[in-house]
N, C-alpha and C positions, 0 to 999 in steps of 0.2 A: 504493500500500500504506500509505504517512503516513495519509491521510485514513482509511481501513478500522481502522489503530489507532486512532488519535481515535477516532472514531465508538464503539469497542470502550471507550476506558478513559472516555469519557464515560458510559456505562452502568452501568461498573462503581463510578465516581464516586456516582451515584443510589444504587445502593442500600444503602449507610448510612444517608442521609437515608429513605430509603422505610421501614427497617427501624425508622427511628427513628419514626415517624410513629403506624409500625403498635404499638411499645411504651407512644407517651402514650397512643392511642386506647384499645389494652386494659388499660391500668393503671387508667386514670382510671375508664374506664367499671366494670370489677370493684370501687373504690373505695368505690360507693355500693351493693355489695350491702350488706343490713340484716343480713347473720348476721354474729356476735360471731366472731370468728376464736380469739380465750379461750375464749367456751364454747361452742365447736364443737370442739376441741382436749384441754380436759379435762372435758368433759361436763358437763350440768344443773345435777349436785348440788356443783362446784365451789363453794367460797367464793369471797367476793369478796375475801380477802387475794391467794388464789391468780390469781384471775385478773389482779388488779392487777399481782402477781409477773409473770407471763406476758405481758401487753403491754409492760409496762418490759422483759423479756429481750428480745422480736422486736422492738422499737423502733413499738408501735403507737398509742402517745402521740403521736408526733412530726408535725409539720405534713406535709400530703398531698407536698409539693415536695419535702422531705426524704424524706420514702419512696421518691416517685419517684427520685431519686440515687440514694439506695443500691441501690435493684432493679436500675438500669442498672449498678452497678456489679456488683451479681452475677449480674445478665445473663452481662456480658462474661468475667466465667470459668465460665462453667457454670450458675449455680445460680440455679435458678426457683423457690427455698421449699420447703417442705415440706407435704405433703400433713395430711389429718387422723389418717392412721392413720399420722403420725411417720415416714413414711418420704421422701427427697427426690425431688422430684417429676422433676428432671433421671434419675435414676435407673428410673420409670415410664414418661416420654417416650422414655429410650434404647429401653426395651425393648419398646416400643407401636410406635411411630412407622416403623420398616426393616419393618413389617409391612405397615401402611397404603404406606407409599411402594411398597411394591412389589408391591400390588394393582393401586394407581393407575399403575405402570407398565406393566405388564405387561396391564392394559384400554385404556391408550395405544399401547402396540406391535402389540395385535389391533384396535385400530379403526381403524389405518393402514392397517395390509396388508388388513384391511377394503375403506375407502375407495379405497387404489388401485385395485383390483384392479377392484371395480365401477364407480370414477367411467372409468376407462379405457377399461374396454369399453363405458358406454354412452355416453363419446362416438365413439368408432369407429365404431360402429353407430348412430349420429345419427338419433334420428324411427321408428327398425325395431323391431321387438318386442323385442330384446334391450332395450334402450333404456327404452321404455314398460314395462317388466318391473322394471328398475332402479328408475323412478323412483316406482314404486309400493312397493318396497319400503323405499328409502330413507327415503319421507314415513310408513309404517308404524313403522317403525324409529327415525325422530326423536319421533314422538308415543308411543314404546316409555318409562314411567317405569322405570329402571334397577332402584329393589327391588320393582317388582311384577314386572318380567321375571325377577327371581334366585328369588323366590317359585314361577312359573311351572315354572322349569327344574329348582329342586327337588324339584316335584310330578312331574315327565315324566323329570327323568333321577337326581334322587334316592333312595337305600337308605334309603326307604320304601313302605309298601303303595301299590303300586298303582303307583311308581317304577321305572324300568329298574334302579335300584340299578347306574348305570357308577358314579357321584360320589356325595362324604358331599353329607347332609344338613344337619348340620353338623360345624362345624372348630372343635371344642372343643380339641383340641387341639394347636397349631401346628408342623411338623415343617420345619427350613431344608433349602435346597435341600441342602447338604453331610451332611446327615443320612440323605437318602433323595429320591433327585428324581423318582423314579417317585410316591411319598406327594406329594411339593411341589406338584407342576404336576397331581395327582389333587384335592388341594386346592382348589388357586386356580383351575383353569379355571372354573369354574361363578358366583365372583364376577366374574373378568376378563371372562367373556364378558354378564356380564351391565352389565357398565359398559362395556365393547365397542360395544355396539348401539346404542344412542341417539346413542353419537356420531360412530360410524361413519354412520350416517343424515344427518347433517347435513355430514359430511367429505366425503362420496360426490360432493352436489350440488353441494358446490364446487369438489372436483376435475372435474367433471364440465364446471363452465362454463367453467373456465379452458382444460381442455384444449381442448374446441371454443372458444375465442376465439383458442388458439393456432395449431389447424390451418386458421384463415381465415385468417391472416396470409398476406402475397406472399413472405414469405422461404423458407415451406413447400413453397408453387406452385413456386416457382424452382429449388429443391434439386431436386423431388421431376422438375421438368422438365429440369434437367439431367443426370438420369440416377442421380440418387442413390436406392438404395431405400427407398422409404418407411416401412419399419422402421427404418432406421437413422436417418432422420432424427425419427423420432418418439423412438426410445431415446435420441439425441445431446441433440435440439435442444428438442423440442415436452415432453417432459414436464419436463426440468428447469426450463424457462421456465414450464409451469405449472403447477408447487410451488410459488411464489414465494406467491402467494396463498394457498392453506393451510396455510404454515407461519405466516402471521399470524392465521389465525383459529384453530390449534392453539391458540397460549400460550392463547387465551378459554378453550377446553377442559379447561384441564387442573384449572382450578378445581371443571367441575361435576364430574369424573373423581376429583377427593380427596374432594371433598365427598357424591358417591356412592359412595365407598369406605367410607367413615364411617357411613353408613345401611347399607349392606349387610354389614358387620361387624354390626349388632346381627340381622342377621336370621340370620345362619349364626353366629352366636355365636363370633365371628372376636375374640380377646383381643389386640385394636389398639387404637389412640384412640378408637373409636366408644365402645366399655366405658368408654376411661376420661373422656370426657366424661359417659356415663353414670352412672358412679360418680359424676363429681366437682356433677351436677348433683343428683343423687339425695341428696346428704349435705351438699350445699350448701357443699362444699370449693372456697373464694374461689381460692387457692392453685395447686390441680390444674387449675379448669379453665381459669384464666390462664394458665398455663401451655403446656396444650395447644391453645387457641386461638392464644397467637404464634406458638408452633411450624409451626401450619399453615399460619398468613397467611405466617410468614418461608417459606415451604418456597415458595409460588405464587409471591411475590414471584422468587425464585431461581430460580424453572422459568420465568418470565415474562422477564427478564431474560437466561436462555441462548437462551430460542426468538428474542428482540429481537436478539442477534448472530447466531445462524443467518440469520436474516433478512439480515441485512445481508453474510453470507458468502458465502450465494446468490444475492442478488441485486448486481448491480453497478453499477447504473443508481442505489442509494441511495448506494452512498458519496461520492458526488459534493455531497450534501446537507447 
């Protein structure tokens, strides 16, 4: 159990450093956008007393290393700047961002139950039509682009002409599960499922090899020959053994899963980060959309880093490593 911590607080170690990493890359790089942060703040027709007032108040005189300090410094309590329309951006990301995350979560928990469900049975059914059934859909389902699929299912299952009208069209306007959860999950199914599928597609195949490499193992043959039933040793033994392998090719996942969260908000008119990178790219707000890009990279980072101990929770054979 000693080595299982280590291994855990070494992890936990990283990701300061990684966080840090990902703050120079996007400070520096938003550094050299050309728009005036003065007159993008108080418009055109600003004089250049004012705007001189205004970079002396935000400190935008100061050498680029000095900037960087103090953002890290108000990083660390909260505060990402302020957007152009005066309002602080920490403020727009609270209320953007529990939206996005739980798009992206909520297309990660249906593309599991997804992936088990089929990579399971077609390895049971090994080379049999179930099987060959499976793997036609999966490789359909991986070459599935995420917003032409939500496109697709707005057309077939959305309250528009020609739509089943089950689900909006779009989600103008956002309702929290404690508000109404029959409206919440009427909402989201239609993004989640559409970020669901592609990655379920590629989750499938891998559940799919691991389990058949597991039920060729002789530990299988043995149980299964000593009179153990072969359910239970599949339920005990053969699927947790192989989980091991998709829980490491998940953490990859969950990047395309935010980042198709973010596209499919501008298509359902979903008021999350996707708007507000859209806003902040649209009005050339330096500020906002630094902002909501560390937010995201720290958010994978953090998702990348829990699935990295899971990993090592379930499997046993690493912490010896």
């Amino acid at each position: 159990m000693s080595t299982l911590v280590n291994l855990i607080i070494r992890r936990l170690l990283a990701l300061p450093i990684m966080v840090l990493g990902v703050t120079f890359l996007v400070f520096f790089v938003m550094s050299f956008s050309p728009v005036d942060p003065a007159r993008l703040a108080l418009g055109e027709s600003a004089s250049l007393e004012a705007l001189d007032a205004y970079r002396a108040e935000h400190f935008l005189n100061d050498p680029l290393v000095v900037r960087y300090v103090r953002f890290l410094g108000g990083l660390i309590t909260g505060d990402l700047g302020t957007s152009s329309g005066n309002v602080p951006v920490t403020d727009l990301v609270a209320k953007a961002f529990p939206i996005t995350l739980q798009l992206t979560l909520l297309g990660l928990i249906l593309a599991v139950v997804i992936a088990l469900v089929l990579g399971v049975v077609a390895a049971l059914f090994r080379d049999r039509w179930p099987d060959q059934v499976i793997r036609v859909v999966s490789i359909a389902s991986l070459a599935t682009p995420s917003f032409w699929l939500a496109i697709l299912l707005i057309q077939w299952l959305g309250d528009i002409p020609g739509g089943a009208g089950v689900f909006p069209a779009l989600v103008a306007v956002w309702v929290p599960f404690t508000d109404g959860p029959g409206i919440y999950f009427n909402n989201v199914f239609l993004p989640a499922l559409a970020l669901a599928v592609p990655v379920s597609g590629s989750l499938t195949r891998v559940v799919r090899t691991s389990m058949v490499e597991e039920l060729d193992r002789d530990y299988v043959r043995t149980a299964i020959g000593a009179g153990i039933p072969r359910r239970v040793v599949i339920a005990r033994n053969v699927l947790r053994n192989a989980l091991i392998t998709p829980i490491t090719v998940l953490g990859l996942r969950v990047s395309y899963l935010m980042g198709g969260a973010v596209v499919i908000e501008f298509i359902l008119i979903i008021q999350a980060m996707g708007q507000l990178i859209l806003d902040g790219v649209t009005r050339n707000d330096v500020n906002l959309v630094q902002g909501v890009t560390l937010t995201v990279a720290i958010a994978f980072i953090v998702v990348n880093i829990a699935v990295d101990m899971l990993y090592v929770l379930v499997n046993p054979r690493i912490r010896s490593v």
